[in-house]
N, C-alpha and C positions, 0 to 999 in steps of 0.2 A: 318278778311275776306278781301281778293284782291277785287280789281274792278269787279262788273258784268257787263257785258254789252248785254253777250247774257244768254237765256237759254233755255235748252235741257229738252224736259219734253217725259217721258216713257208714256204708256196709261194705259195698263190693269193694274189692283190696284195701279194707280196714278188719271189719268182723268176718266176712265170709271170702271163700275163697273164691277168684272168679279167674276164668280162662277164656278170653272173647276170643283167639287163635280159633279154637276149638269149634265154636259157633261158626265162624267165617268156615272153615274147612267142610261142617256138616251140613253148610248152605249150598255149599260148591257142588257137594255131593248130589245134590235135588238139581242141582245147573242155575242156581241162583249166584250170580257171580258181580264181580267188579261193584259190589255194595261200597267199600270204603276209598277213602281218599288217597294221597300218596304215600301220609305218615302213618295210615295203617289206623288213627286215633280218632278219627271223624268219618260217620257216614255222608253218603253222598246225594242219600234221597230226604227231603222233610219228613214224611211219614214215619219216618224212626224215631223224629225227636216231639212228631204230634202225637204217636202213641205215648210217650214217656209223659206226657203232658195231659193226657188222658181225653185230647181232641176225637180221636177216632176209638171207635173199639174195637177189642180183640181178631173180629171176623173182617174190618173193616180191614184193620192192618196184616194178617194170613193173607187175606187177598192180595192186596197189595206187592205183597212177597212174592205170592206167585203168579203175577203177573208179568214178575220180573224172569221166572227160569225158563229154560229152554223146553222142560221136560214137562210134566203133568203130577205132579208130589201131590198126593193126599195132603189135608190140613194136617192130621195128625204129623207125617212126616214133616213139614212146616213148624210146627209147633215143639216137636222134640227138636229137631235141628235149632233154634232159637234156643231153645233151652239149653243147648250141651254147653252152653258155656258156664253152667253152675254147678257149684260144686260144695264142700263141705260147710262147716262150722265148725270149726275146733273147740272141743269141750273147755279147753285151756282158757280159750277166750272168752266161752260164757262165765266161766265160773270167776275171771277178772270183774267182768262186769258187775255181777252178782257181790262181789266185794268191793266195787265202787258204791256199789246202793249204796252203802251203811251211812258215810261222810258228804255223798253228792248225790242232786238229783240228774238224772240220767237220760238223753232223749236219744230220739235217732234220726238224721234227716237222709232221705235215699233219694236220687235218682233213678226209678225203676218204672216197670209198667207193670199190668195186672197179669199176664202171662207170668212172667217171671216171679211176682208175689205168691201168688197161689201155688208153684213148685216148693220154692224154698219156705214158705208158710207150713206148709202141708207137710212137706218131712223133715221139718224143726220137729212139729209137736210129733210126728209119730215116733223119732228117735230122740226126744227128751222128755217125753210125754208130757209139756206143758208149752203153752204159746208163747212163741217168739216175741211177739208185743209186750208181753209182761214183764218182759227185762227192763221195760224205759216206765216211766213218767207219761211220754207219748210217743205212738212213731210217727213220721210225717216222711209220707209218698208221694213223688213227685206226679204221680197220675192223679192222685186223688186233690194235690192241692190246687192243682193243674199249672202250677208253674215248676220249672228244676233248675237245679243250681247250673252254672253261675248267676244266672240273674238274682240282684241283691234282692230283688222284691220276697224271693222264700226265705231267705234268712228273717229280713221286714216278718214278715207273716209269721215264725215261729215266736221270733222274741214276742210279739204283740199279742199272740196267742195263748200260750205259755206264762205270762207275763215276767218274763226274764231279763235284767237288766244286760246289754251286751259288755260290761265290763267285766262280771263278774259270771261270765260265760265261756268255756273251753269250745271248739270247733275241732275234730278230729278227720281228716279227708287223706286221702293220696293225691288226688287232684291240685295241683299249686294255683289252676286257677279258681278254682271254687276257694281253696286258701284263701287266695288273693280278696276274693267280692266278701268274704266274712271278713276279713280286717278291715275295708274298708269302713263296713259299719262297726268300727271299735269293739268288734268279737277279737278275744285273745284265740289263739290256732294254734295246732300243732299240725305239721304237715308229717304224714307216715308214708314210711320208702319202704318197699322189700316188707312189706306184711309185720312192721317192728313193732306193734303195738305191744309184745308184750317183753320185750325188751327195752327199747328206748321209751316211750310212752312211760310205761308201767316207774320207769325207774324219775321220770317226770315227775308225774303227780302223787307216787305217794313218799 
C-alpha cells in the first residue's frame, strides 16, 4: 500500500444507508412503473441520470415522473416516494470519520441529485446538530459538478480541484465500477461490500 494522505469516501452504501427497493415499490404505488432495467441496477429513462447531473431541475424532473404514471400523484407524493429510498447515518460511522480527520484529509464524492441532498442535508444537521459537509475537506455532488461517476472526468475534477495527488489518494465506493474508473487514473481504492466500512475498511487504514 502507497502513502495515504487523502481519502475519497462515496455515500449511499458507504456512509449512509440506502434502500432503492423501497423507492421502486413507492413509485409503483403512485402507478409509476417499469422505471428500471432487468438487473434491477440501471434506469431506463435518461432523465434520472440528467437530473443526477444537474441537467434538468427538480420540477423539471417531478414532471417527468409523472408523466410516466397511470394515476395523477401530487408532487409532493412524487417527491416522498423518490425519497423513501433514504435512510439513516449511523453515528458509528460519523464518529469513524471524525477520527480519520486527525491523520487524513477527508473528502466525499456522491452521485446524487438536489431532491435527495436537501432530505438527507436537512436531518443530518437536525439530528447531529451540525452540517454534514463539515465532516470533509470538501464534498463534491454529482449535480452540482455536473458530471457522476463512472465517468473518469469527476475524479479528473476532484484531484485537480483539491489539488491531490492520485497516488497518494484512497477512493471508497461499493460500486466496482466507479472502483474501476478511479484506478484507472492511479487513485488507490477500496471497494466496500455489505456496508463493511467499519469493519474491513476501518481495520485497513488504520
Amino acid at each position: 500500500m502507497k502513502t495515504i494522505k487523502h481519502i475519497i469516501f462515496d455515500l449511499g452504501g458507504v456512509i449512509m444507508n440506502l434502500d432503492v427497493p423501497k423507492t421502486i415499490s413507492a413509485l409503483q404505488d403512485i402507478g409509476i412503473t417499469d422505471i428500471v432495467n432487468n438487473t434491477g441496477h440501471h434506469y431506463k429513462y435518461s432523465f434520472f441520470y440528467d437530473f443526477e447531473i444537474g441537467k434538468i431541475s427538480s420540477q423539471e424532473f417531478i414532471k417527468a415522473l409523472s408523466n410516466l404514471s397511470t394515476e395523477t400523484p401530487s408532487d409532493a407524493q412524487i417527491q416522498n416516494a423518490w425519497n423513501a429510498m433514504i435512510f439513516d447515518i449511523p453515528k458509528a460511522r460519523i464518529d469513524f470519520i471524525k477520527s480519520l480527520k486527525t491523520n487524513y484529509n477527508i473528502y466525499l464524492l456522491s452521485n446524487t441529485n438536489s431532491i435527495h441532498q436537501k432530505k438527507f442535508l436537512d436531518e443530518f444537521e437536525k439530528a447531529q446538530g451540525f452540517k454534514f459537509n463539515d465532516l470533509f475537506e470538501k464534498a463534491y455532488y454529482s449535480h452540482e459538478v455536473k458530471i457522476r461517476k463512472p465517468d473518469e472526468a469527476i475524479f479528473t475534477y476532484v484531484l485537480n480541484d483539491s489539488e491531490l495527488k492520485a497516488e497518494e489518494s484512497i477512493f471508497i465506493d461499493d460500486s466496482i465500477d466507479n472502483i474501476n474508473a478511479a484506478e484507472r487514473l492511479g487513485i488507490q481504492t477500496f471497494h466496500i461490500k455489505d456496508y463493511n466500512l467499519l469493519t474491513d475498511f476501518a481495520e485497513f487504514i488504520l
